[in-house]
C-alpha positions in Angstrom: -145.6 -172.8 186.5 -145.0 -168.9 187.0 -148.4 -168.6 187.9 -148.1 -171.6 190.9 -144.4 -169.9 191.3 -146.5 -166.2 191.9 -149.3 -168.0 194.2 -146.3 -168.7 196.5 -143.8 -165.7 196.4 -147.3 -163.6 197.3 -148.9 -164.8 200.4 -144.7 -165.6 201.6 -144.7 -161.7 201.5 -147.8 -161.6 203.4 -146.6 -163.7 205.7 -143.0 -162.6 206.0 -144.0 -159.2 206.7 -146.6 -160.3 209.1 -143.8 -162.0 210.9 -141.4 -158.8 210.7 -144.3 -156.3 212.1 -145.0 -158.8 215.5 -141.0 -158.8 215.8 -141.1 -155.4 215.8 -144.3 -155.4 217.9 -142.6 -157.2 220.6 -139.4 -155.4 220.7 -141.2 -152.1 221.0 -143.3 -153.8 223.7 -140.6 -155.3 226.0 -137.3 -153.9 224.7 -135.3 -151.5 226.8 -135.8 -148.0 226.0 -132.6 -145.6 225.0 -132.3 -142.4 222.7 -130.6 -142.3 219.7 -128.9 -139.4 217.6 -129.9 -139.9 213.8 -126.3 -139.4 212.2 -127.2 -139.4 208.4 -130.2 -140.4 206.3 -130.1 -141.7 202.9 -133.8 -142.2 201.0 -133.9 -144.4 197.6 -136.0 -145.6 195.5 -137.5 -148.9 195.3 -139.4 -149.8 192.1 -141.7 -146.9 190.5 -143.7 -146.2 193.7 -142.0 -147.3 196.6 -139.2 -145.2 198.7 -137.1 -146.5 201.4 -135.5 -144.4 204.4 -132.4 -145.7 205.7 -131.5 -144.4 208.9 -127.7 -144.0 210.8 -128.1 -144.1 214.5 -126.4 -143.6 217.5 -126.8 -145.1 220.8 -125.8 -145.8 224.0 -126.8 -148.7 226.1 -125.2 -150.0 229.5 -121.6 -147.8 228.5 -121.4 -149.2 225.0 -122.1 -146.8 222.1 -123.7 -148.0 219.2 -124.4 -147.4 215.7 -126.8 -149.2 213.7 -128.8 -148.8 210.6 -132.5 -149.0 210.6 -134.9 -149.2 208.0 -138.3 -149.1 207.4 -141.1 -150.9 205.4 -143.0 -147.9 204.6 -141.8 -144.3 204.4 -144.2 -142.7 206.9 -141.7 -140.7 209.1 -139.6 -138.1 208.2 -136.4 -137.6 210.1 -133.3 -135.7 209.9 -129.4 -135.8 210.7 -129.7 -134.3 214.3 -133.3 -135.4 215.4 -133.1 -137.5 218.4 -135.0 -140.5 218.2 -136.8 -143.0 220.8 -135.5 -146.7 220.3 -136.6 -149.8 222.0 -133.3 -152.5 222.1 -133.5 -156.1 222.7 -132.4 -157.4 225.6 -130.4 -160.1 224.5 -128.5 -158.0 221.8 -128.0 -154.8 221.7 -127.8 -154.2 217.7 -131.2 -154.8 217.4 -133.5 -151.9 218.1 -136.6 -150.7 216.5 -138.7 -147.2 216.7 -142.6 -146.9 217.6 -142.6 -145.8 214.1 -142.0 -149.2 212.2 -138.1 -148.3 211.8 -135.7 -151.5 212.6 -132.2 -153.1 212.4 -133.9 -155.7 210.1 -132.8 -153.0 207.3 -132.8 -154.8 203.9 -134.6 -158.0 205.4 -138.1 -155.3 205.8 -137.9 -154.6 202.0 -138.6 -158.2 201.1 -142.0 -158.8 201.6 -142.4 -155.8 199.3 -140.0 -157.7 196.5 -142.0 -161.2 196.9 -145.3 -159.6 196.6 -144.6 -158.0 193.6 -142.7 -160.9 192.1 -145.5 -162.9 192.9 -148.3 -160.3 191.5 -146.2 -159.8 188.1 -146.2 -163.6 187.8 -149.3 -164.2 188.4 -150.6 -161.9 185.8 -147.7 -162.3 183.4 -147.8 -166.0 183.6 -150.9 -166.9 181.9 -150.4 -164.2 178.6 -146.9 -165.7 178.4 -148.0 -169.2 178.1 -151.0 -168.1 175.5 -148.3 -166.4 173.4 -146.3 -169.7 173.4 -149.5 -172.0 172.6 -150.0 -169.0 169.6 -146.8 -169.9 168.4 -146.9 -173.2 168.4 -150.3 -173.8 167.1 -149.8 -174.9 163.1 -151.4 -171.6 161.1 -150.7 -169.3 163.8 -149.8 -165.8 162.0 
């Protein structure tokens, strides 16, 4: 079962952040471009390898000001309180913006594909010595 369980979380991750990186894609594309002001950044850690940047920024857009928080799957870009930042909005709703760099609104939604994969890899691997070490137990002269 965990191993089936793993065989799904894994390729949803795929897919999920296959889907997240053509929204992004397309927002970049046709999204109307603005500055922002990055107001404060925060950086933590996601499992033993993986670290997040969390981004505070401000924006105006057709004489509303907005703040937002955007995150990123991967930490590639490094960016401080102050830097001024290039954002691509969507036109329908102006809380939703994204960078060239990968950075996005989505915010907590872009650090699940990284959670199912790994879910789904630990299962998949855990699954089978986990039911071995129940069939050893089970098993009449098992030590």
């Amino acid at each position: 079962m965990t191993v089936v369980l793993g065989s799904l979380l894994f390729p949803g991750g795929l897919l999920l952040s296959t889907r997240l990186d053509a929204l992004i894609s397309e927002r970049v594309r046709v999204g109307v471009e603005t500055t922002g002001r990055v107001v404060h950044v925060e950086r933590y850690q996601i499992g033993r390898s993986s670290v997040v940047t969390r981004l505070t920024v401000d924006y105006a857009l057709n004489g509303e000001r907005h703040r937002e928080l955007l995150s990123s799957e991967l930490d590639e870009v490094r960016c401080h309180a102050g830097d001024v930042v290039r954002l691509y909005v969507d036109r329908t709703d102006a809380t939703k913006a994204a960078t060239a760099e990968g950075y996005a609104t989505e915010d907590l939604l872009l650090q699940l594909p990284i959670l199912l994969e790994a879910a789904g890899i630990i299962m998949i691997i855990l699954g089978p010595a986990w039911l071995e070490r129940r069939w050893r137990e089970s098993s009449p002269g098992s030590f």
